[in-house]
C-alpha positions in Angstrom: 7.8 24.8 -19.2 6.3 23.0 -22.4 4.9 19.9 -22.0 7.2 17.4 -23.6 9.6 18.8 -20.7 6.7 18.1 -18.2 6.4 15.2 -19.3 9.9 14.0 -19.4 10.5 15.4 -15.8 7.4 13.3 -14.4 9.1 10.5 -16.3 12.1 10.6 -14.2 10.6 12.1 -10.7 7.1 10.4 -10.3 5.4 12.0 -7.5 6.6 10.7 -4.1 3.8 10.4 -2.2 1.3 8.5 -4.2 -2.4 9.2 -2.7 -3.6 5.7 -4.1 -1.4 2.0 -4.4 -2.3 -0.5 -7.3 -2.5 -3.9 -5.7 0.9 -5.0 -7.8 2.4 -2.1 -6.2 1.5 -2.9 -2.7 2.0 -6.4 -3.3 6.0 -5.2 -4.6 6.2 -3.0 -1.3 5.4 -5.6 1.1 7.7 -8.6 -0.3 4.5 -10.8 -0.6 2.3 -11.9 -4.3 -1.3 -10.2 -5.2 -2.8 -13.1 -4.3 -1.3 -12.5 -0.7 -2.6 -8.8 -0.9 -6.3 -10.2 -1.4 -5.6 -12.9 1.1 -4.9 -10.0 3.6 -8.4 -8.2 3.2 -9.9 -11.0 4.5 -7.4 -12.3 7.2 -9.3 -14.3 10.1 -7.3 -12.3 12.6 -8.9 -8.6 11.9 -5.8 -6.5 13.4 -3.7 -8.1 10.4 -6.3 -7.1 7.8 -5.7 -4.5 5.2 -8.1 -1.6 5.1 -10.4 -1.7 2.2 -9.6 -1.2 -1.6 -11.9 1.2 -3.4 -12.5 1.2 -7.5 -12.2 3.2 -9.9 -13.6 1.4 -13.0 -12.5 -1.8 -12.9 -9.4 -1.2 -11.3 -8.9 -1.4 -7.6 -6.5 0.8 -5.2 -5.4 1.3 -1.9 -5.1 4.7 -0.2 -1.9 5.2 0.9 -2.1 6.7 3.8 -4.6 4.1 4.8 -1.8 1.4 4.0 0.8 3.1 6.0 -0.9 3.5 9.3 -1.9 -0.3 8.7 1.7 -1.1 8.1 2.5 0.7 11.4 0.4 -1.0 13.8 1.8 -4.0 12.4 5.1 -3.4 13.3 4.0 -1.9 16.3 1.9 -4.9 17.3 5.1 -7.2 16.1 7.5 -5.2 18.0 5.5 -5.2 21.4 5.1 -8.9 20.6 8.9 -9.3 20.8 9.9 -6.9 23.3 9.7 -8.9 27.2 7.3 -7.6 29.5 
């Protein structure tokens, strides 16, 4: 395959499973603003905080996988919050 057709096809199918979130990305993913994300790594209540960002540069990510098990336990924990004894 050449890579203008590499390219192109990464264009139109970017990987699935990213390995790392921008913090615009995981701000768009959970319905909230950045400054909602940043809020969220230093949430009073420390089962609601996010799991540290790391850096690359100057520019800061999440890891994925980190954010979905984080995401689970919240819906987990919001779930059993709901759901009568």
């Amino acid at each position: 395959m050449s890579n203008d057709n590499m390219r192109n096809r990464e264009k139109k199918h970017p990987h699935p499973h990213p390995i790392a979130i921008r913090p615009q990305d995981l701000a768009d993913r959970l319905g909230v603003t950045r400054r909602y994300v940043y809020h969220l790594l230093r949430h009073p209540d420390t089962t609601r905080r996010l799991p540290a960002p790391f850096k690359i540069g100057r520019a800061t990510f999440w890891r994925a996988d980190e954010v979905q098990e984080w995401f689970d336990r919240q819906a987990e924990r919001r779930l059993s919050a709901w759901m009568p004894s």
